[in-house]
Short mmCIF file of the C-alpha atoms (twelve columns), coordinates in Angstrom:
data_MODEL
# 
_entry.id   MODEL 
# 
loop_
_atom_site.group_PDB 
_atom_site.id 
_atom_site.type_symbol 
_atom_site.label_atom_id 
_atom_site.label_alt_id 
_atom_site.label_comp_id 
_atom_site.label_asym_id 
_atom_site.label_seq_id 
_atom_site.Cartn_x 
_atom_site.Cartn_y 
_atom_site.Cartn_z 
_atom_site.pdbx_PDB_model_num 
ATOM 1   C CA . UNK A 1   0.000   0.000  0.000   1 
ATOM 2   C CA . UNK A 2   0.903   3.256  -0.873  1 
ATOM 3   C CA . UNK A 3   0.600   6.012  1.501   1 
ATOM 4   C CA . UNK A 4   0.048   9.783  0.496   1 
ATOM 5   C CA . UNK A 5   -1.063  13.312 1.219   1 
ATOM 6   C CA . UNK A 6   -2.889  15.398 -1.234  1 
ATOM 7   C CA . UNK A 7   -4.311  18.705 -1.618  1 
ATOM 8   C CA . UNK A 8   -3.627  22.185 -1.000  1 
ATOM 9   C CA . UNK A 9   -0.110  22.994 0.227   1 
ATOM 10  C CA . UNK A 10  -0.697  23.113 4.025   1 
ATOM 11  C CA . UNK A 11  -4.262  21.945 3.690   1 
ATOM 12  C CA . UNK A 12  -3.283  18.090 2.721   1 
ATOM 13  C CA . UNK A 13  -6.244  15.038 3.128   1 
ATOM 14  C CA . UNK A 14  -4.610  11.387 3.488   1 
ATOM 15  C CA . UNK A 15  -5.047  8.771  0.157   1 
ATOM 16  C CA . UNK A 16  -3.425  6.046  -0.929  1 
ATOM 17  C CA . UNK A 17  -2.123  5.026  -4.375  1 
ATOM 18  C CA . UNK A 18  -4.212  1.660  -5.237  1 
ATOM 19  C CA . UNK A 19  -3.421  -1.164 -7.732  1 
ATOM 20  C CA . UNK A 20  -3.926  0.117  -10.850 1 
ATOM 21  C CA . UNK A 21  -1.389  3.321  -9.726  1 
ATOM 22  C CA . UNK A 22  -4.408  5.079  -9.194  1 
ATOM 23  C CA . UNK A 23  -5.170  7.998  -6.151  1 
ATOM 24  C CA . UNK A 24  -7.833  7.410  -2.962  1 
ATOM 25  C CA . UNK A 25  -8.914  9.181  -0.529  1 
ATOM 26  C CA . UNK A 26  -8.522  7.769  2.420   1 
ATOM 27  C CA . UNK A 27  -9.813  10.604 4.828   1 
ATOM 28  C CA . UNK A 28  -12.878 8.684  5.272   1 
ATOM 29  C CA . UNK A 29  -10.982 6.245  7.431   1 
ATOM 30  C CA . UNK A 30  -7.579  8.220  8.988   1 
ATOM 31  C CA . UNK A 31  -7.547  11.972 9.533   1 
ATOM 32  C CA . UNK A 32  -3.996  12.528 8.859   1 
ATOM 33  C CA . UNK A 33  -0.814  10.489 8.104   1 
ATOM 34  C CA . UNK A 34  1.634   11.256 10.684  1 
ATOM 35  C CA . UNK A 35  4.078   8.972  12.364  1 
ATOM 36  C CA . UNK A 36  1.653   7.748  15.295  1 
ATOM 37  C CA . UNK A 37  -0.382  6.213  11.927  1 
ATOM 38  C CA . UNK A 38  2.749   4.112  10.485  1 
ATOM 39  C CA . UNK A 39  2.518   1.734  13.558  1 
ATOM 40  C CA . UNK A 40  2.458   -1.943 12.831  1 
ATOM 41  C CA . UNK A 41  -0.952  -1.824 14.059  1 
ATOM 42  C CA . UNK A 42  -2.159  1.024  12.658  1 
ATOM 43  C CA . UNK A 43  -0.380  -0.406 9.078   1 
ATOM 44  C CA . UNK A 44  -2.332  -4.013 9.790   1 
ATOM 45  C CA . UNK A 45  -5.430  -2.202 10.539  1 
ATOM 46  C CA . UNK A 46  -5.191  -0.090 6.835   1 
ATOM 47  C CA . UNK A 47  -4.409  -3.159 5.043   1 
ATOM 48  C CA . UNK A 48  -8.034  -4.390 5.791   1 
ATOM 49  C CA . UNK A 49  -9.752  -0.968 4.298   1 
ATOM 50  C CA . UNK A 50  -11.472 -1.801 1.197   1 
ATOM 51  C CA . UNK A 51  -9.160  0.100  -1.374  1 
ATOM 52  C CA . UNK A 52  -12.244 -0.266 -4.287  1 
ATOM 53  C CA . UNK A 53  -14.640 1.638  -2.497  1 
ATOM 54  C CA . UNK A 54  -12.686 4.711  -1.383  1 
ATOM 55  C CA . UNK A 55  -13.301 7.802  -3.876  1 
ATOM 56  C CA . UNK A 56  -11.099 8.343  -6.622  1 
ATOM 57  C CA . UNK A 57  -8.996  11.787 -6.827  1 
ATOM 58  C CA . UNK A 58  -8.187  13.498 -10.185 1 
ATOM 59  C CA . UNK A 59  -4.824  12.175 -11.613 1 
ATOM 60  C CA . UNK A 60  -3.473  15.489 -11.474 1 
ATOM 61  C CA . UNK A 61  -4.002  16.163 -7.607  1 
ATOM 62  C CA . UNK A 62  -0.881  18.021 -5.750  1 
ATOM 63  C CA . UNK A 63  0.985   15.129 -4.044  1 
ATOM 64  C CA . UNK A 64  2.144   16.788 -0.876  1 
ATOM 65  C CA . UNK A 65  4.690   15.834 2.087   1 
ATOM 66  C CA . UNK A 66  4.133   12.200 2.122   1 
ATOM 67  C CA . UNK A 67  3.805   12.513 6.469   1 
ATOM 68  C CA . UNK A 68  2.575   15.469 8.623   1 
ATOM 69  C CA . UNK A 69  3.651   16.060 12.002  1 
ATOM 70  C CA . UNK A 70  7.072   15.450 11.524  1 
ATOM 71  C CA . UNK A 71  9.698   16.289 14.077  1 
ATOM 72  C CA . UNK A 72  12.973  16.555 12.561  1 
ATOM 73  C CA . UNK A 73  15.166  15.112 9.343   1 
ATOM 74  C CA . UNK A 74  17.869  13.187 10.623  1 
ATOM 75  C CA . UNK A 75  20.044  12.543 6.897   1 
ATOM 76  C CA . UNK A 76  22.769  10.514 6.206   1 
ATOM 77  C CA . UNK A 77  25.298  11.624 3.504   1 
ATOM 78  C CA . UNK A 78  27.097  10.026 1.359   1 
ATOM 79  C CA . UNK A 79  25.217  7.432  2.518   1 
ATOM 80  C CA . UNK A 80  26.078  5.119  -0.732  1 
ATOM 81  C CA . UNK A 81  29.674  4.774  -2.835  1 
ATOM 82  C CA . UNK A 82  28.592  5.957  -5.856  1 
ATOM 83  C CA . UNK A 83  27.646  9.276  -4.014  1 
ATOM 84  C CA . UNK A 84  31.277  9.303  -2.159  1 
ATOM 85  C CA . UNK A 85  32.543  9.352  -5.267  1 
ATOM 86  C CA . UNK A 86  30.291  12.177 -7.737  1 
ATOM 87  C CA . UNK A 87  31.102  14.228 -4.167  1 
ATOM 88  C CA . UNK A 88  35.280  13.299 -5.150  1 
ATOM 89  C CA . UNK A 89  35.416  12.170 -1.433  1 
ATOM 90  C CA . UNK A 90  36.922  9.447  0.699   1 
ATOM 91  C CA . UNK A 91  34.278  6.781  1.253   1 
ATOM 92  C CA . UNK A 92  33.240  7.686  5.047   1 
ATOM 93  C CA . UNK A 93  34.425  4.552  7.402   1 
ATOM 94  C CA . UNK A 94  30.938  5.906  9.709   1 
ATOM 95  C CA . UNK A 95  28.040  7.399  8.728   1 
ATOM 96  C CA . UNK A 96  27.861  10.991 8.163   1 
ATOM 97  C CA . UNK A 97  24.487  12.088 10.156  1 
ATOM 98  C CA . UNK A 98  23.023  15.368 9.996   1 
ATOM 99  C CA . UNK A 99  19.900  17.218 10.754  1 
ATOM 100 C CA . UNK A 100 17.400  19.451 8.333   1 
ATOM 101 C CA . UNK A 101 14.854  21.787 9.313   1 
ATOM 102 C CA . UNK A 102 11.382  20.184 8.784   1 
ATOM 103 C CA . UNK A 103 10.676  23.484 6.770   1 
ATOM 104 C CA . UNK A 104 13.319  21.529 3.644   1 
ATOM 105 C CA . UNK A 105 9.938   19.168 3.044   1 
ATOM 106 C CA . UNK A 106 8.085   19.588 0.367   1 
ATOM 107 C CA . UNK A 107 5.724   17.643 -1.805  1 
ATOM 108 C CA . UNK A 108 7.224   15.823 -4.788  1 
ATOM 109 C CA . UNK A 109 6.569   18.333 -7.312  1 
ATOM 110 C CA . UNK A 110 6.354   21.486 -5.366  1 
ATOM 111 C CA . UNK A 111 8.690   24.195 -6.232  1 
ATOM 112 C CA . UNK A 112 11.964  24.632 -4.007  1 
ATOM 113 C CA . UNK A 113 11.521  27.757 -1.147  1 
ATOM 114 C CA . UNK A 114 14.760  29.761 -0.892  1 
ATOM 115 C CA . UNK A 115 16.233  31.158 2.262   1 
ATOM 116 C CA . UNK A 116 14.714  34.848 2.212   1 
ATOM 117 C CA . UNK A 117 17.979  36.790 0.291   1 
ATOM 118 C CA . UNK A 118 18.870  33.908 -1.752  1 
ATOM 119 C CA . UNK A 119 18.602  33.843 -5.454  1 
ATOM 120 C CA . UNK A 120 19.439  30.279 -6.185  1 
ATOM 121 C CA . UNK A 121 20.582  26.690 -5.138  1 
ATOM 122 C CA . UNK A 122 24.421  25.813 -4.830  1 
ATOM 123 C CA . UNK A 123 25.712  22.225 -6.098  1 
ATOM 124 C CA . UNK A 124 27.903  21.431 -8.995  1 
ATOM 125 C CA . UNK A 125 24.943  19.459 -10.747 1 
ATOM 126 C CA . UNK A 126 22.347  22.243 -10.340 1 
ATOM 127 C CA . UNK A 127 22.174  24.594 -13.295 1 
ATOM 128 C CA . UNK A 128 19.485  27.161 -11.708 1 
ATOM 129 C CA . UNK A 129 20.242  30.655 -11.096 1 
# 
């Protein structure tokens, strides 16, 4: 099962992605995705929803952060050799673990918020300005 949020940025409704690749709501059932609804329970419990009778969204709903509720990023970099080595850096013997502000999520095609001043993204592969 597929887990989403859709709707309005800040406004999101839980759904689901069925089968045929197709999105649900699921507010009918959950108000909200957040991390107290990923428990193994909670997951068990969604499994028995019957997927066929939820309503179907438009194709082109706004995907939006996939969880709400979310307390902090912890990220691991160059958390895979390939990466180690676009980066030209030493393969890390330990993981590298940082933190993100929560404010860096964003729904899969929503459009990247700068820092207030800022006028573009840094990295070597990024071509915006």
């Amino acid at each position: 099962m597929k887990l989403i949020r859709y709707g309005v940025k800040g406004a999101e409704r839980p759904g689901l992605i069925d089968r045929q690749g197709r999105p649900r709501d699921l507010s009918s059932v959950l108000d909200d995705i957040t991390p107290d609804s990923l428990s193994a329970a909670k997951l068990r419990d969604l499994a028995h929803v019957p997927i066929d009778d939820l309503p179907l969204l438009p194709a082109s709903v706004r995907m939006g952060v996939p969880v709400s509720r979310v307390s902090k990023l912890v990220c691991v970099g160059l958390n895979y050799e390939d990466h180690a080595r676009e980066a030209n850096l030493p393969i890390p013997k330990e993981p590298i673990v940082f933190l993100k502000a929560v404010s860096a999520l964003s729904g899969p095609n929503d459009d990247v918020t700068l820092p207030r001043g800022k006028k573009r993204v840094t990295g070597k592969w990024n071509s915006a300005s």
